[in-house]
KEVO-828130 format. One record per residue (C-alpha): z, y, x; residue in one letter; residue number from 1. Coordinates in nm, 4 decimals. Layout:
residues N
{{Z, Y, X}, a, NUM},
...
END
This chain:
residues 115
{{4.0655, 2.5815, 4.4350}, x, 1},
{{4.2702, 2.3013, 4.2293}, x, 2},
{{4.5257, 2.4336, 4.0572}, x, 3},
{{4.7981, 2.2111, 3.8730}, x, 4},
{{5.0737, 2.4090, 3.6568}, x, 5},
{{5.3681, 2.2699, 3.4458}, x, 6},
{{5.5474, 2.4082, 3.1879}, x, 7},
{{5.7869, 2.3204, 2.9139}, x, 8},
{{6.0948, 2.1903, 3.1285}, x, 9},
{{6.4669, 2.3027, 2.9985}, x, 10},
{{6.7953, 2.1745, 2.9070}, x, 11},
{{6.8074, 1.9306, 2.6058}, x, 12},
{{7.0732, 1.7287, 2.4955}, x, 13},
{{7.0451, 1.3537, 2.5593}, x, 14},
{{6.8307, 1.1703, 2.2633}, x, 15},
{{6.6091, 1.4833, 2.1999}, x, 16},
{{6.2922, 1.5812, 2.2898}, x, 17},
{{6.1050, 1.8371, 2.5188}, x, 18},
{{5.6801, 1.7840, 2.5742}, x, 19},
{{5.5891, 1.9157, 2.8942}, x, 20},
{{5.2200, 2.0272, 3.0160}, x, 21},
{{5.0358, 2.0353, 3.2959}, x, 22},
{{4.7798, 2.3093, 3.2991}, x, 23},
{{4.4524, 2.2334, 3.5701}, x, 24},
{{4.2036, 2.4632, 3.6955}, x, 25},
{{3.9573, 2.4236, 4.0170}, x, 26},
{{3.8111, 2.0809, 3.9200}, x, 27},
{{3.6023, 1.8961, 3.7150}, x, 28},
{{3.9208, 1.8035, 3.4669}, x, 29},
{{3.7912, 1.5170, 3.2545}, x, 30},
{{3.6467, 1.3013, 3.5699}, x, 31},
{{3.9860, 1.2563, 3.6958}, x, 32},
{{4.3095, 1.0482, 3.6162}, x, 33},
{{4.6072, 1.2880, 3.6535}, x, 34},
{{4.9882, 1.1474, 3.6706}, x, 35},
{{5.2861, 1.2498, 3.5609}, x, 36},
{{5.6170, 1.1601, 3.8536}, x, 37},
{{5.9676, 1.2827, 3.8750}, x, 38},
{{6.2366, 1.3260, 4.1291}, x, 39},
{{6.6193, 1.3203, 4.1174}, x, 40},
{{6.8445, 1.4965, 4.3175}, x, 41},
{{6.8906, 1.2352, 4.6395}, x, 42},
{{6.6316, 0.9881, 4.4932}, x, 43},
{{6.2251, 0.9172, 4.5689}, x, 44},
{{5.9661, 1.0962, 4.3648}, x, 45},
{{5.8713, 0.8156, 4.0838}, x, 46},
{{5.5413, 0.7600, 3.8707}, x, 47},
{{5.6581, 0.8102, 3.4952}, x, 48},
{{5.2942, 0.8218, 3.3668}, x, 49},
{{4.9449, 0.7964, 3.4488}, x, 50},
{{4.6391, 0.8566, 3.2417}, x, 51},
{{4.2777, 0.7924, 3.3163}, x, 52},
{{3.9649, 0.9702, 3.2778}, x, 53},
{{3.8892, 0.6975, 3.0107}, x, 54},
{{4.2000, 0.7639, 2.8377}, x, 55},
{{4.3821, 0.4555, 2.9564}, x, 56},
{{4.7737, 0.5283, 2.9989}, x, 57},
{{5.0343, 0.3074, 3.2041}, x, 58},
{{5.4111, 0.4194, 3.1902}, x, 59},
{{5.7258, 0.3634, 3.4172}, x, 60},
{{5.9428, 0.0532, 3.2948}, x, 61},
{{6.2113, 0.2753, 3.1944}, x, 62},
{{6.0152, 0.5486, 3.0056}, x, 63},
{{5.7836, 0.3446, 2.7865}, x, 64},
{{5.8360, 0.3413, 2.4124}, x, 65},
{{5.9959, 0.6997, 2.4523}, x, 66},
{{5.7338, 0.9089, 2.6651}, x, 67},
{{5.3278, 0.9405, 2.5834}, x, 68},
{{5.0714, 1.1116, 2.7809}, x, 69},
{{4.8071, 1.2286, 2.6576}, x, 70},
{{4.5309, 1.4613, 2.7813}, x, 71},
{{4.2942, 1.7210, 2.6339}, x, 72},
{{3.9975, 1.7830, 2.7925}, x, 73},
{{3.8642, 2.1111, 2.6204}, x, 74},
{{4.1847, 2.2873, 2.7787}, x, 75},
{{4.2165, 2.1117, 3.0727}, x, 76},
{{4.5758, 2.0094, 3.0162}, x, 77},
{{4.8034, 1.6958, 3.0150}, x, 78},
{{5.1180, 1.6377, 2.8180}, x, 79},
{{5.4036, 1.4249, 2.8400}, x, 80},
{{5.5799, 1.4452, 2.5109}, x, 81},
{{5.9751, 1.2788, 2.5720}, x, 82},
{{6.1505, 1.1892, 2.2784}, x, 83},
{{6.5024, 1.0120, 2.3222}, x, 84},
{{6.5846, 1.1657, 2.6628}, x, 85},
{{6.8749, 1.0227, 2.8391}, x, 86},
{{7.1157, 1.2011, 3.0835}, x, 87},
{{6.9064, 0.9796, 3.3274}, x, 88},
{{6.5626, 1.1538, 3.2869}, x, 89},
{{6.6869, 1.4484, 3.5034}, x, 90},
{{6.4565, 1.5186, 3.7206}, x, 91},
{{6.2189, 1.7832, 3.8089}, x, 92},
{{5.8699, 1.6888, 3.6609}, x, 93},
{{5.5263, 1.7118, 3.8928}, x, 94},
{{5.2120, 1.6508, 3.7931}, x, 95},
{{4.9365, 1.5171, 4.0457}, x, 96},
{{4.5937, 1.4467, 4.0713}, x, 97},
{{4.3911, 1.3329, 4.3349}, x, 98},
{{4.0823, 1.4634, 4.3879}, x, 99},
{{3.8258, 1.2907, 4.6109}, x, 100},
{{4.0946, 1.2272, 4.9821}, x, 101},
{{4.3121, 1.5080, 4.8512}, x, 102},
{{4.6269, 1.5006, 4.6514}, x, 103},
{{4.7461, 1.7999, 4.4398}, x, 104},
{{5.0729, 1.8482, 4.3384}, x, 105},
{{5.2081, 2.1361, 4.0956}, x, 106},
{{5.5509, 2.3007, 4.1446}, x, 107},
{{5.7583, 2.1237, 3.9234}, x, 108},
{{5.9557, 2.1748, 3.6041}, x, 109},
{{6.3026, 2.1297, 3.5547}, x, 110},
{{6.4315, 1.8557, 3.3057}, x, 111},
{{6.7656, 1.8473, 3.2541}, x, 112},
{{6.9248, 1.5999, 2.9648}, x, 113},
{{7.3318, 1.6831, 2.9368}, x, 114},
{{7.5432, 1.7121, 2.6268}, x, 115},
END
C-alpha cells in the first residue's frame, strides 16, 4: 500500500525558512519521480517542485532560487527546504507520486508565512 506522509509545516514569519518532508512507504521509492504542489485557500493546487528518479529537479517560476528538493533514497523521503518565504507561500503542502496509472497524494501540511 503507497503511503505518502508530510511533515514539517508551521507558522514562520515571512523571509524565514521551514524544510518540509515527505515520508513514502509501499513502493519501490528510488524508481519514481515524486512532486512537491501547494494549494491556497480559493486557488488550484500548483506544482512547486518535481524531482526525478535521476535526480533531475524543475521548480515553479515563483519558487526557484528560494526552494530545493532534494530526495534521499536510503529513507525513502523527499524534502523541500524554503528559505525566504513570503506571506504568498501559504498554502497547504502535498506531496504526490504517481505510480504506474495511479496517483498518490499525502494529507497535506500547513504552511503559513505571516509576521
Amino acid at each position: 500500500q503507497v503511503q505518502l506522509v508530510e511533515s514539517g509545516g508551521g507558522l514562520v514569519q515571512p523571509g524565514g525558512s521551514l524544510r518540509l518532508s515527505c515520508a513514502a512507504s509501499g513502493f519501490t521509492f528510488n524508481n519514481f519521480a515524486v512532486n512537491w504542489y501547494r494549494q491556497a485557500p480559493g486557488k488550484e493546487r500548483e506544482l512547486v517542485a518535481l524531482i526525478s528518479k535521476f535526480i533531475t529537479t524543475t521548480y515553479a517560476d515563483s519558487v526557484k532560487c528560494r526552494f530545493t528538493i532534494s530526495r534521499d533514497n536510503a529513507v525513502n523521503t523527499v524534502y523541500l527546504q524554503m528559505n525566504n518565504l513570503k506571506p504568498e507561500d501559504t498554502a497547504v503542502y502535498y506531496c504526490h507520486c504517481r505510480v504506474g496509472v495511479n496517483n498518490y497524494w499525502g494529507q497535506g501540511t500547513q504552511v503559513a508565512v505571516s509576521a
